[in-house]
gemmi code that builds the backbone of each chain (N, CA, C; Angstrom):
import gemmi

chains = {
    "A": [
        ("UNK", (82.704, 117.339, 101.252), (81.950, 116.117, 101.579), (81.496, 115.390, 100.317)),
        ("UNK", (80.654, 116.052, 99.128), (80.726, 115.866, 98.265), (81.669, 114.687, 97.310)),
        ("UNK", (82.496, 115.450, 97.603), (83.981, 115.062, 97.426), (84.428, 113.741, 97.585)),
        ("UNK", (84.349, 113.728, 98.830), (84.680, 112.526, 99.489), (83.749, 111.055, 99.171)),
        ("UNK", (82.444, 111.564, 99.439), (81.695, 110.835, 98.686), (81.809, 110.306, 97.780)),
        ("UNK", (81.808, 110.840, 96.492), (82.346, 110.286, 95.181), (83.484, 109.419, 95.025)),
        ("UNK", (84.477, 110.474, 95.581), (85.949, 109.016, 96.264), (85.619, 107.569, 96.456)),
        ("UNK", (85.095, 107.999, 97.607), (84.300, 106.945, 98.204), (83.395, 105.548, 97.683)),
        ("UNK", (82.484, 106.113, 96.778), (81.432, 105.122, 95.739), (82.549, 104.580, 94.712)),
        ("UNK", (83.509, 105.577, 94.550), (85.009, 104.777, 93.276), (85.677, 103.433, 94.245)),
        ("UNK", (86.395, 103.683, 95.167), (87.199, 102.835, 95.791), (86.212, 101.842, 96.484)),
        ("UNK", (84.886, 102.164, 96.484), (83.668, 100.897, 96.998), (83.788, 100.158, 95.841)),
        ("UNK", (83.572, 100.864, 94.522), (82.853, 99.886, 93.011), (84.549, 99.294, 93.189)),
        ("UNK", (86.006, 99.593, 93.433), (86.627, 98.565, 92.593), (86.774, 97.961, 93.824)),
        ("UNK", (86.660, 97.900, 95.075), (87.522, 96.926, 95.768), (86.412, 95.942, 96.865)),
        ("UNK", (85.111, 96.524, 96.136), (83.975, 95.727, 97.289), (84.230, 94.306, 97.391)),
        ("UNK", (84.974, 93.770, 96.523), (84.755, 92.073, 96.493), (85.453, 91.905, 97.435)),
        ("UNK", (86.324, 92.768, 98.612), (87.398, 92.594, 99.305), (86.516, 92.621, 100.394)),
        ("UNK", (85.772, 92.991, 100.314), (85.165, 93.318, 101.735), (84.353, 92.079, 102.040)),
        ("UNK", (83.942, 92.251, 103.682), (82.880, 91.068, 104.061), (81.249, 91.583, 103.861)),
        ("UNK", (80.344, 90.821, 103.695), (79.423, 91.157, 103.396), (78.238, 92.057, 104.035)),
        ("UNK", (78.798, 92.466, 105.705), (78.430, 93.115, 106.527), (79.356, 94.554, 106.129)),
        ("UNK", (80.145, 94.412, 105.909), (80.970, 96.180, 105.149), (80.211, 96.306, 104.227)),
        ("UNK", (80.007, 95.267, 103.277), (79.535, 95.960, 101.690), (77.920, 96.382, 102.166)),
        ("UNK", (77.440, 95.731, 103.124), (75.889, 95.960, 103.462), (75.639, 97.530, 103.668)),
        ("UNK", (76.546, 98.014, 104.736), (76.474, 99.518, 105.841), (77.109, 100.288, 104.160)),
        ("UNK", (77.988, 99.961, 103.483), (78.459, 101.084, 102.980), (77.766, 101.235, 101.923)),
        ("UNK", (77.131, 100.036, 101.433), (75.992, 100.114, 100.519), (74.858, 100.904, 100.747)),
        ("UNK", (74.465, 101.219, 101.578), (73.244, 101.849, 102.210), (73.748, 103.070, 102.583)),
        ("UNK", (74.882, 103.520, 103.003), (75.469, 104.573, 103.684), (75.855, 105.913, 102.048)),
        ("UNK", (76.692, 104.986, 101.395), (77.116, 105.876, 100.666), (75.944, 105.874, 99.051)),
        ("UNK", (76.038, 104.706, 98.710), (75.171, 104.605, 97.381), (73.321, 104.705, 98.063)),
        ("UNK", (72.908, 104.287, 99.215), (71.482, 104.764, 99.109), (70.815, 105.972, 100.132)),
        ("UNK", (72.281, 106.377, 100.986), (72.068, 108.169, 101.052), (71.471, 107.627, 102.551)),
        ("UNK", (71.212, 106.353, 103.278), (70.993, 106.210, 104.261), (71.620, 107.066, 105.526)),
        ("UNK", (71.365, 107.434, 106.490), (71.849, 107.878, 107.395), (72.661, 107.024, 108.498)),
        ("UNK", (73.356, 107.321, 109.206), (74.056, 106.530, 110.555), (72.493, 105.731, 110.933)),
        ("UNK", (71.998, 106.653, 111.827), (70.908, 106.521, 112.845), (69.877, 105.676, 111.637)),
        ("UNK", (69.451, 105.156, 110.442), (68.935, 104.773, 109.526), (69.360, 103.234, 109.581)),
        ("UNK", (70.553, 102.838, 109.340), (71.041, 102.033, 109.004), (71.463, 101.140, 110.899)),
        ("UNK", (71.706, 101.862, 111.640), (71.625, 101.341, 112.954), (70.199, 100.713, 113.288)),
        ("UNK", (69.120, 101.468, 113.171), (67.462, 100.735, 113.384), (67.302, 99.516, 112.558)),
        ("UNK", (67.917, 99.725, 111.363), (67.719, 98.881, 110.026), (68.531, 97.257, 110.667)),
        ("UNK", (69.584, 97.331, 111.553), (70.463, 96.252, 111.721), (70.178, 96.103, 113.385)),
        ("UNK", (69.448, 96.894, 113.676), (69.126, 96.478, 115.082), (70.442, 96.851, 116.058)),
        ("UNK", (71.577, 97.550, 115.896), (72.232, 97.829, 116.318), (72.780, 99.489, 116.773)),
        ("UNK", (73.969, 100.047, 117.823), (73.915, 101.048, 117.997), (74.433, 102.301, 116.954)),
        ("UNK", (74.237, 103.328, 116.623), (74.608, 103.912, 115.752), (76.253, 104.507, 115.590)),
        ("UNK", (76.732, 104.015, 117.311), (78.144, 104.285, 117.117), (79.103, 102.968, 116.416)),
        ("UNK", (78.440, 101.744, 116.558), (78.872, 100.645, 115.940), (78.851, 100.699, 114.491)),
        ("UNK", (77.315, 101.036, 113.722), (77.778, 101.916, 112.394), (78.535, 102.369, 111.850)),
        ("UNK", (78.839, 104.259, 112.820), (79.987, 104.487, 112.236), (80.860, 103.861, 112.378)),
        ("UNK", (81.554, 103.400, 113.404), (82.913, 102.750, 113.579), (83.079, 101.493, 112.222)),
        ("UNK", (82.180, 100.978, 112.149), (82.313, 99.882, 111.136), (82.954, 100.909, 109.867)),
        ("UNK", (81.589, 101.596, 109.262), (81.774, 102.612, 108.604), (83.554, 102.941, 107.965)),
        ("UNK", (84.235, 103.419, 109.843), (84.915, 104.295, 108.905), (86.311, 103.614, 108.843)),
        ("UNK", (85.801, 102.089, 109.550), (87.198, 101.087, 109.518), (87.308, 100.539, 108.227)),
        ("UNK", (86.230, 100.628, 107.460), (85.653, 100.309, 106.037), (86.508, 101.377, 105.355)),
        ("UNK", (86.370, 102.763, 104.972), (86.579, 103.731, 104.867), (88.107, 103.491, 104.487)),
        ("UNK", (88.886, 103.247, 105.756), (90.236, 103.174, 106.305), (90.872, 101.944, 105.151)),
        ("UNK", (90.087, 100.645, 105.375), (90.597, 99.554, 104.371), (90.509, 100.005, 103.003)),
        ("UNK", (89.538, 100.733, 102.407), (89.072, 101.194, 101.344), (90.550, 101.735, 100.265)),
        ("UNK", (90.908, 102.977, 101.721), (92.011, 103.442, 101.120), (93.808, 102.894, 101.438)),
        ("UNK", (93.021, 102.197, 102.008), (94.601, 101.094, 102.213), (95.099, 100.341, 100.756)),
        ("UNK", (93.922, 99.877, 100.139), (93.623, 99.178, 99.320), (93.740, 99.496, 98.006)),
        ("UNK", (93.479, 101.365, 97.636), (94.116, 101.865, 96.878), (95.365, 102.410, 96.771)),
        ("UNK", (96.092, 102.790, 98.220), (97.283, 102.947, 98.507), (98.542, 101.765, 97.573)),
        ("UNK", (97.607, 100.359, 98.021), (98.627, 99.514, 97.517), (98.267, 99.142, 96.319)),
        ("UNK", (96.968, 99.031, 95.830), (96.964, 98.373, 93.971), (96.471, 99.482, 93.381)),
        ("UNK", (96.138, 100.804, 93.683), (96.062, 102.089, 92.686), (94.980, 101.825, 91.740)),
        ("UNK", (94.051, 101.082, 91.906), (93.133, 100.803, 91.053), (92.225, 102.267, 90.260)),
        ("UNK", (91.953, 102.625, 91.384), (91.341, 103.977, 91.266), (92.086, 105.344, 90.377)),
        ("UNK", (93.247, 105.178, 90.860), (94.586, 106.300, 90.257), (94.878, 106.144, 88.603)),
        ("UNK", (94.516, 104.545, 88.384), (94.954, 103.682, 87.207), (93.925, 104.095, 86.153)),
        ("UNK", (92.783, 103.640, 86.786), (91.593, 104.099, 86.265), (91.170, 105.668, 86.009)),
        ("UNK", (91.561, 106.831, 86.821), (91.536, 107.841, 86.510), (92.294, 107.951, 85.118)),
        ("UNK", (93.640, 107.471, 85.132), (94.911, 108.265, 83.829), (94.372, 107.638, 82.855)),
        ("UNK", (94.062, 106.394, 82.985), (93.371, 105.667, 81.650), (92.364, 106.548, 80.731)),
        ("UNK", (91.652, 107.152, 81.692), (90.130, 107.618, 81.289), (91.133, 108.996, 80.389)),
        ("UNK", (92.162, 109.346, 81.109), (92.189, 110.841, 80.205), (93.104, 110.411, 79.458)),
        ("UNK", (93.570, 109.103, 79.043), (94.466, 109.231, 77.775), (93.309, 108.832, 77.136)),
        ("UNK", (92.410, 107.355, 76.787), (91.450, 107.645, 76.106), (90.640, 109.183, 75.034)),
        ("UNK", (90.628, 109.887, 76.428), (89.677, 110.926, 75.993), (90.535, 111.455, 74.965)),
        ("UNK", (91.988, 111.385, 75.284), (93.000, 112.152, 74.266), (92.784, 111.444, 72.847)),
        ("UNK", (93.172, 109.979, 73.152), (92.834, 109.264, 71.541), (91.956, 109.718, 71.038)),
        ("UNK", (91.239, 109.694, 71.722), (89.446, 109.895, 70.455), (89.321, 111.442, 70.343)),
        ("UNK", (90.066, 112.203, 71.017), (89.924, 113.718, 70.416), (91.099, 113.915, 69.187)),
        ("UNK", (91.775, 112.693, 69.153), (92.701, 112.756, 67.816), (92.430, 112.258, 67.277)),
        ("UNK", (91.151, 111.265, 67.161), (90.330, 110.457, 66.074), (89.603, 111.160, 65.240)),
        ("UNK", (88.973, 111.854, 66.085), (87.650, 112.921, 65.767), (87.936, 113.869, 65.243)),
        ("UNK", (89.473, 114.246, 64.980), (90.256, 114.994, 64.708), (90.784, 114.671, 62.959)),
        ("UNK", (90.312, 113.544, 62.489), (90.397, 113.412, 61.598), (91.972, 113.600, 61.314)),
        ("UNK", (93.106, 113.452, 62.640), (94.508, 113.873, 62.545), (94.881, 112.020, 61.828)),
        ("UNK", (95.868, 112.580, 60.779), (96.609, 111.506, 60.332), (97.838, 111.207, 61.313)),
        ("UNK", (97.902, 111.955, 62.555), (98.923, 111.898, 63.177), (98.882, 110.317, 64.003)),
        ("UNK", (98.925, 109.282, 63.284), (98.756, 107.877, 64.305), (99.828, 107.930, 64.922)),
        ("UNK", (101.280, 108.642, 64.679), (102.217, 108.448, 65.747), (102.432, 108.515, 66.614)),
        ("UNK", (101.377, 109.854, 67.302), (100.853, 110.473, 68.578), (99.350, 109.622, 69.048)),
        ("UNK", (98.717, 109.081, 68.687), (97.703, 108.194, 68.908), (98.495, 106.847, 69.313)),
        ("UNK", (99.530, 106.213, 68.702), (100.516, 105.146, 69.047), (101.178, 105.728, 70.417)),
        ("UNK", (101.424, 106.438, 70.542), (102.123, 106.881, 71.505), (101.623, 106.889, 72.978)),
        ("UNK", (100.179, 107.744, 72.680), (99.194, 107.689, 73.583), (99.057, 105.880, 73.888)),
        ("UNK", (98.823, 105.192, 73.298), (98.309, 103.864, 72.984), (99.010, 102.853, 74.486)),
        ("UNK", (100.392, 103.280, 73.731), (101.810, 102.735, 74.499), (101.599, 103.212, 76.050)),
        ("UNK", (101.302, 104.498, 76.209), (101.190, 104.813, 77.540), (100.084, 104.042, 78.130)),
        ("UNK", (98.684, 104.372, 77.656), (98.254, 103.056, 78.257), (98.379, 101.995, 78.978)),
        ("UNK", (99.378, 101.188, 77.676), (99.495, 99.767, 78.208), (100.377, 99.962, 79.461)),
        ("UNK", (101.255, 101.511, 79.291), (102.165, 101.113, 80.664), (101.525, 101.123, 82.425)),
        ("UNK", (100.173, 101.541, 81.828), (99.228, 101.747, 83.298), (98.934, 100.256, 83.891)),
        ("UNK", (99.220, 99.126, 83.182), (99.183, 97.808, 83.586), (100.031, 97.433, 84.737)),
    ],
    "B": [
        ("UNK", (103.280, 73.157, 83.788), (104.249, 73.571, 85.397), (105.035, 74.961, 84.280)),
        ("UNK", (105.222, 74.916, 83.117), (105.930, 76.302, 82.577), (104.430, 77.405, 82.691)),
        ("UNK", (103.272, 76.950, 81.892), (101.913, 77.592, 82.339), (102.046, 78.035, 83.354)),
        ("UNK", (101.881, 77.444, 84.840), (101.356, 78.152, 85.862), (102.532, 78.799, 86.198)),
        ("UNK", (103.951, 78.661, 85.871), (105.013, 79.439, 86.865), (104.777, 81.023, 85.932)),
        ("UNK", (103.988, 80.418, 84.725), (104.232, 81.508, 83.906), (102.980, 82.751, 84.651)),
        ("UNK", (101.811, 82.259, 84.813), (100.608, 82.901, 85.171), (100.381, 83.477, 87.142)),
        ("UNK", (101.329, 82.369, 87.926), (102.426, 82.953, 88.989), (102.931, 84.035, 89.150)),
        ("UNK", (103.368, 84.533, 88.078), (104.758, 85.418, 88.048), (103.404, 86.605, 88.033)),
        ("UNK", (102.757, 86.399, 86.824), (101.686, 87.888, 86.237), (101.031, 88.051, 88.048)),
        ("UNK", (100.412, 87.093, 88.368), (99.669, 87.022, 89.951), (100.134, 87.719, 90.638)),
        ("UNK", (101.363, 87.213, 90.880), (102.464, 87.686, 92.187), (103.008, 88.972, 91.540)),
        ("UNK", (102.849, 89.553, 90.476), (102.937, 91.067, 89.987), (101.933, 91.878, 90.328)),
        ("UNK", (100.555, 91.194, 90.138), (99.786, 92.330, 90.280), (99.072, 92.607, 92.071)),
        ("UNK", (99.516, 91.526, 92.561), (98.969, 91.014, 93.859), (99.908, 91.256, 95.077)),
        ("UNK", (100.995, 91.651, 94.878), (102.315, 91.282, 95.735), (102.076, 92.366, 96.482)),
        ("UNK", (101.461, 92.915, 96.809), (101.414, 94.266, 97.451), (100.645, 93.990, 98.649)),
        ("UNK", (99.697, 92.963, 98.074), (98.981, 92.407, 99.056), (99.182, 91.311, 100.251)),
        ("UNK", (100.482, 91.090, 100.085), (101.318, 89.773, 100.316), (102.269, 90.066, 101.732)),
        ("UNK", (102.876, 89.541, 102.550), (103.042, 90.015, 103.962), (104.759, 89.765, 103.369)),
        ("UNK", (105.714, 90.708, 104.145), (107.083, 90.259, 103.388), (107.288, 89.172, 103.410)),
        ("UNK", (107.199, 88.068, 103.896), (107.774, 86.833, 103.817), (107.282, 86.318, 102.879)),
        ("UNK", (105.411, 86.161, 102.737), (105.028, 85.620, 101.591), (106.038, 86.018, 100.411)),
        ("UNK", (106.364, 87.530, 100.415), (106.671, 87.859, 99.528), (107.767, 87.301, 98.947)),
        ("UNK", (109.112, 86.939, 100.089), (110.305, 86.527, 99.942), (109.836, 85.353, 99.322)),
        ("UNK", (109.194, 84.955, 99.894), (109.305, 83.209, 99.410), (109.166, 82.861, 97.942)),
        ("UNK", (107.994, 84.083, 97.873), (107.269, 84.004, 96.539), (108.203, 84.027, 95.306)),
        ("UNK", (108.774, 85.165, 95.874), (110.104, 85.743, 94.688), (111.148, 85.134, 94.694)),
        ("UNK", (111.765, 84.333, 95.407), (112.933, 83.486, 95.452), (112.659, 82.058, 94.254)),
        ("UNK", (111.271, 81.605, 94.516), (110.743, 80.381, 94.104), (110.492, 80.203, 92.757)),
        ("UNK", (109.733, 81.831, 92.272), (108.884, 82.078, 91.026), (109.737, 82.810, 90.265)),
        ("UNK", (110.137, 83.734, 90.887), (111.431, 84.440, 89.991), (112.510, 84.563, 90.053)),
        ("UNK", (113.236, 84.047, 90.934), (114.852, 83.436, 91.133), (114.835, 82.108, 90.797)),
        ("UNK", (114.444, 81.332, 90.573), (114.226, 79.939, 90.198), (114.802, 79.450, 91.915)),
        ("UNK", (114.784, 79.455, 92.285), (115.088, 78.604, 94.278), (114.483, 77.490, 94.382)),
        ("UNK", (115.101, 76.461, 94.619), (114.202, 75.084, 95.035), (113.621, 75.004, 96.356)),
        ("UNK", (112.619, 74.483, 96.828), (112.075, 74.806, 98.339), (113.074, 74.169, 98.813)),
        ("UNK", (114.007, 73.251, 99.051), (115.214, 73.156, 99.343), (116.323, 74.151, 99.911)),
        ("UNK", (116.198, 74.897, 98.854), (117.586, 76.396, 98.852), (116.626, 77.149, 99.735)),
        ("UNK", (115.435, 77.547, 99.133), (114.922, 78.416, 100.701), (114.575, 77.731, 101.731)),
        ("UNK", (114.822, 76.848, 101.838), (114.355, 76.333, 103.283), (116.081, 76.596, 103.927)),
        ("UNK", (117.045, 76.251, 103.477), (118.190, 76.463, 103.658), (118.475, 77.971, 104.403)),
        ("UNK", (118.067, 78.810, 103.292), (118.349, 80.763, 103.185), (117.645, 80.985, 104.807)),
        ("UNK", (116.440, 80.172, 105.050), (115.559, 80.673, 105.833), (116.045, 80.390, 107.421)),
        ("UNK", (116.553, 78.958, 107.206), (116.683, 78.054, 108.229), (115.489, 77.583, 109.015)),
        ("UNK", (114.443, 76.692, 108.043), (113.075, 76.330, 108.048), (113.330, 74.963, 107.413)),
        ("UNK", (111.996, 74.384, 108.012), (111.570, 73.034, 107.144), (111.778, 73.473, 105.375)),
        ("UNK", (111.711, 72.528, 104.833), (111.386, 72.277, 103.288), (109.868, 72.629, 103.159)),
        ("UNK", (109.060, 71.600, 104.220), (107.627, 71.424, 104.242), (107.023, 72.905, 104.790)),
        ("UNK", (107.723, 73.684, 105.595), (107.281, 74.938, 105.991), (107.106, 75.728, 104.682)),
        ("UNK", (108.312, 75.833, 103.924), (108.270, 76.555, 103.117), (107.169, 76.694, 101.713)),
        ("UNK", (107.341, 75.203, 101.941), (106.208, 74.225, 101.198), (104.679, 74.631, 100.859)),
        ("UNK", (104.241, 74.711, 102.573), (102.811, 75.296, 102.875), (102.838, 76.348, 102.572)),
        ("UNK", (103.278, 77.316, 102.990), (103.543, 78.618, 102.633), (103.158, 79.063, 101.576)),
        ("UNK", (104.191, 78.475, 100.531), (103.908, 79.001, 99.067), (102.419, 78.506, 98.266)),
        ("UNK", (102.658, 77.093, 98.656), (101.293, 76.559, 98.589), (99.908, 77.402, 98.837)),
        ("UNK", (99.711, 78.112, 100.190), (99.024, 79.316, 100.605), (98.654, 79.662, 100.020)),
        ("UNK", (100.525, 80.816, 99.823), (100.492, 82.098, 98.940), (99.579, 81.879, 97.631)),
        ("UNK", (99.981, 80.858, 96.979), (99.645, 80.736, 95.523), (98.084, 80.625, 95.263)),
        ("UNK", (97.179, 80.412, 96.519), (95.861, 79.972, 96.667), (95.024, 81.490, 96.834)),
        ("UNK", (95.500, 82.233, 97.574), (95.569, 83.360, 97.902), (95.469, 84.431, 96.668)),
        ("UNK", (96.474, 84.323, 95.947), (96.503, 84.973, 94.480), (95.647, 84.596, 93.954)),
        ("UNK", (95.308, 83.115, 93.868), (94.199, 82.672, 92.940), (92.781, 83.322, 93.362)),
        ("UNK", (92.627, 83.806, 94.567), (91.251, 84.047, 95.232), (91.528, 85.698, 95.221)),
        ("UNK", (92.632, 86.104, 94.849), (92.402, 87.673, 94.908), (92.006, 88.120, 93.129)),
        ("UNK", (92.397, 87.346, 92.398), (92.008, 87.350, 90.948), (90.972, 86.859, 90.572)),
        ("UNK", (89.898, 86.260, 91.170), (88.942, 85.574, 91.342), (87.872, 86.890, 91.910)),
        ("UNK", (88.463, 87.710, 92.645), (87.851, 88.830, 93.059), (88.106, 90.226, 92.285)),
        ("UNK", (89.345, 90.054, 92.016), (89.225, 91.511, 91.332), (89.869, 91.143, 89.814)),
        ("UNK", (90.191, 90.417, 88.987), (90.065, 90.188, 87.689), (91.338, 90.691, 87.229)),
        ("UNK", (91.996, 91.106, 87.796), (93.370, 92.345, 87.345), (93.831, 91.823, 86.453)),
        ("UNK", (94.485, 90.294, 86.055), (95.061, 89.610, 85.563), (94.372, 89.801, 84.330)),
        ("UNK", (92.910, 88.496, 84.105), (92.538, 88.762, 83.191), (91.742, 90.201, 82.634)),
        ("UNK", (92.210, 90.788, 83.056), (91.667, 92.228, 82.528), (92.599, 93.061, 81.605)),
        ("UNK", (94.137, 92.313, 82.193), (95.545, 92.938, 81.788), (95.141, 91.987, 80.677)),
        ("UNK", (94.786, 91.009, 80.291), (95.245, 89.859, 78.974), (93.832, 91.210, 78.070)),
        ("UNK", (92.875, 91.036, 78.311), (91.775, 91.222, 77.715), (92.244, 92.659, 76.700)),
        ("UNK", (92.181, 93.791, 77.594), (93.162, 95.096, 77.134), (94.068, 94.806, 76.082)),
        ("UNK", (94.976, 94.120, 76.470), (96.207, 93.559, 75.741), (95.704, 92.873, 74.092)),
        ("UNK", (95.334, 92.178, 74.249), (94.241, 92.006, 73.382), (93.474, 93.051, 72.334)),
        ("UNK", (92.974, 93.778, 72.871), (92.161, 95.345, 72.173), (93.589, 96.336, 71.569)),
        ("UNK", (94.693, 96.305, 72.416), (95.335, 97.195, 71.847), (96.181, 96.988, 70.724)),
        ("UNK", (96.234, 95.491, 70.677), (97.220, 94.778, 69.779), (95.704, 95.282, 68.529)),
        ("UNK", (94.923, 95.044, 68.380), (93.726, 94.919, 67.706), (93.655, 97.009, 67.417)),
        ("UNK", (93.540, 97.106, 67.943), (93.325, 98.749, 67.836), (95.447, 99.416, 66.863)),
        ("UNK", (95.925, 98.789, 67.351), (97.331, 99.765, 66.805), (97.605, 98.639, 65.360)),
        ("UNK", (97.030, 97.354, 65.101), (96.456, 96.564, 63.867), (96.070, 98.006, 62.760)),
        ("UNK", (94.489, 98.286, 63.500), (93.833, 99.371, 62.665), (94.568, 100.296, 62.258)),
        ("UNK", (95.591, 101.027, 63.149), (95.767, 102.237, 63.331), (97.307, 102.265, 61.409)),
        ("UNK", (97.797, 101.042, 61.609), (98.691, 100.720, 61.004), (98.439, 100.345, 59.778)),
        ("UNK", (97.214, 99.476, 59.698), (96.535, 99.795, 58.326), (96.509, 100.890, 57.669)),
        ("UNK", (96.634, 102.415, 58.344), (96.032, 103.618, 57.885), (94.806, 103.386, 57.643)),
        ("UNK", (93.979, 102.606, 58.124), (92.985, 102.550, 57.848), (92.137, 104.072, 58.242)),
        ("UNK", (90.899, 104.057, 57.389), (90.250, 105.600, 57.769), (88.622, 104.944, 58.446)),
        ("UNK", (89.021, 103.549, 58.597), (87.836, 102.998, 59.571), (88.098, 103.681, 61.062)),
        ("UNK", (87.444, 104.503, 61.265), (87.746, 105.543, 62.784), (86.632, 104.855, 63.468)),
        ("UNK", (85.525, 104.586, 62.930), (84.283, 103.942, 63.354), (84.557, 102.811, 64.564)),
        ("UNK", (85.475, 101.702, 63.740), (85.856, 101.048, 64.589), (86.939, 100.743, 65.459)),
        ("UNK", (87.481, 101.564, 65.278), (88.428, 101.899, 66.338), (88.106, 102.397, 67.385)),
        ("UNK", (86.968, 102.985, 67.709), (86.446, 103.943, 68.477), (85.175, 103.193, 69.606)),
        ("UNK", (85.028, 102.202, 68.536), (84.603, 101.245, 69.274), (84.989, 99.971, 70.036)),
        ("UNK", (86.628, 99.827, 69.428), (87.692, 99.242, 69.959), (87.873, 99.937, 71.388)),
        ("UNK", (87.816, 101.132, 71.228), (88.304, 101.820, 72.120), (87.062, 101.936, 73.523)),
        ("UNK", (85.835, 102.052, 73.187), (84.842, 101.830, 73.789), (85.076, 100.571, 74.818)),
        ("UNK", (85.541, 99.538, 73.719), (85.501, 98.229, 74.964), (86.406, 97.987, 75.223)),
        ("UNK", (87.501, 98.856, 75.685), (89.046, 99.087, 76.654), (88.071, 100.112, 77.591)),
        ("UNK", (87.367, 100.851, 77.662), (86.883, 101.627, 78.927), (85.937, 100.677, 79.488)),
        ("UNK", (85.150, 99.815, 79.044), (84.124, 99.136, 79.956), (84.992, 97.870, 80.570)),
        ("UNK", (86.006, 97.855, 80.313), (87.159, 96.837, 81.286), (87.732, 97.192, 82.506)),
        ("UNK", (87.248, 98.574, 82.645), (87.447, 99.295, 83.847), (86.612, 98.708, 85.299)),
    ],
}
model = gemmi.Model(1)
for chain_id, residues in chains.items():
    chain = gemmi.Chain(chain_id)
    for i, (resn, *xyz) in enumerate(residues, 1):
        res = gemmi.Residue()
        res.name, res.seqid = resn, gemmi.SeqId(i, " ")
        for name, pos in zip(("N", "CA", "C"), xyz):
            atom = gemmi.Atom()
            atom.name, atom.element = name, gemmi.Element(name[0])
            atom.pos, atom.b_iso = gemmi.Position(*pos), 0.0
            res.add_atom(atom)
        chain.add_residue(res)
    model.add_chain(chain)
structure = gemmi.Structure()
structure.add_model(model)
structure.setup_entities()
């Protein structure tokens, strides 16, 4: 669950601008302020099965959305070639050919 | 008109996924086959003016999905840092300092 969660707050931060402002509301409250179903139903005056359902049609677009532009996937490999550069920086390695290399891969995540 | 077919093409690269097949056909016949709305209106067996709106749409569409999620200019921005970062790297420079901080602002583009 955990798990999922975290997923979850990633594919919210890159693709919220996609959403309507009644998705970004429930999932805003749901996932980033720990609100409950039954919380967020009193809060909107509505039933708590309408919640979830919104919820998990949200959910559903979420990962549709990374399915097709990989934003999230992109953003993961990025982060660990980075980490690689700068552990060959810090490394005081004269090896820039392997830092170029790394570099190149990068750009191919575009 | 070379500008935008040029900034088109990057759009309809990073966006096309998002695009229903036909948009898609149209898109790619027009922008990257060079096709006159003429020839696809022909291929299609459609108005000129159908095809017309369409792309017209499409192209509005891209503009409002980059408007939301930045992909485009995010790809120039990067592009930018790395040309600037493999600069350093080629210097031999033993400025690691700033490279590292080059590198810093390629992760907050995330």
């Amino acid at each position: 669950m955990l798990e999922k969660t975290t997923r979850m707050n990633y594919l919210y931060d890159f693709y919220q601008s996609l959403l309507t402002p009644k998705q970004r509301s429930y999932m805003s409250l749901y996932y980033l302020d720990d609100f409950s179903l039954g919380e967020i139903a009193e809060e909107y005056n509505i039933s708590r099965q309408a919640v979830y359902d919104n919820i998990k049609r949200t959910e559903a677009m979420l990962e549709e959305y990374e399915e097709k532009l990989l934003l999230f996937h992109k953003f993961q490999e990025r982060g660990k070639l980075i980490v690689r550069i700068k552990d060959l920086l810090k490394a005081d390695s004269t090896d820039t050919t392997t830092i170029i290399q790394k570099i190149a891969e990068l750009e191919k995540l575009d």
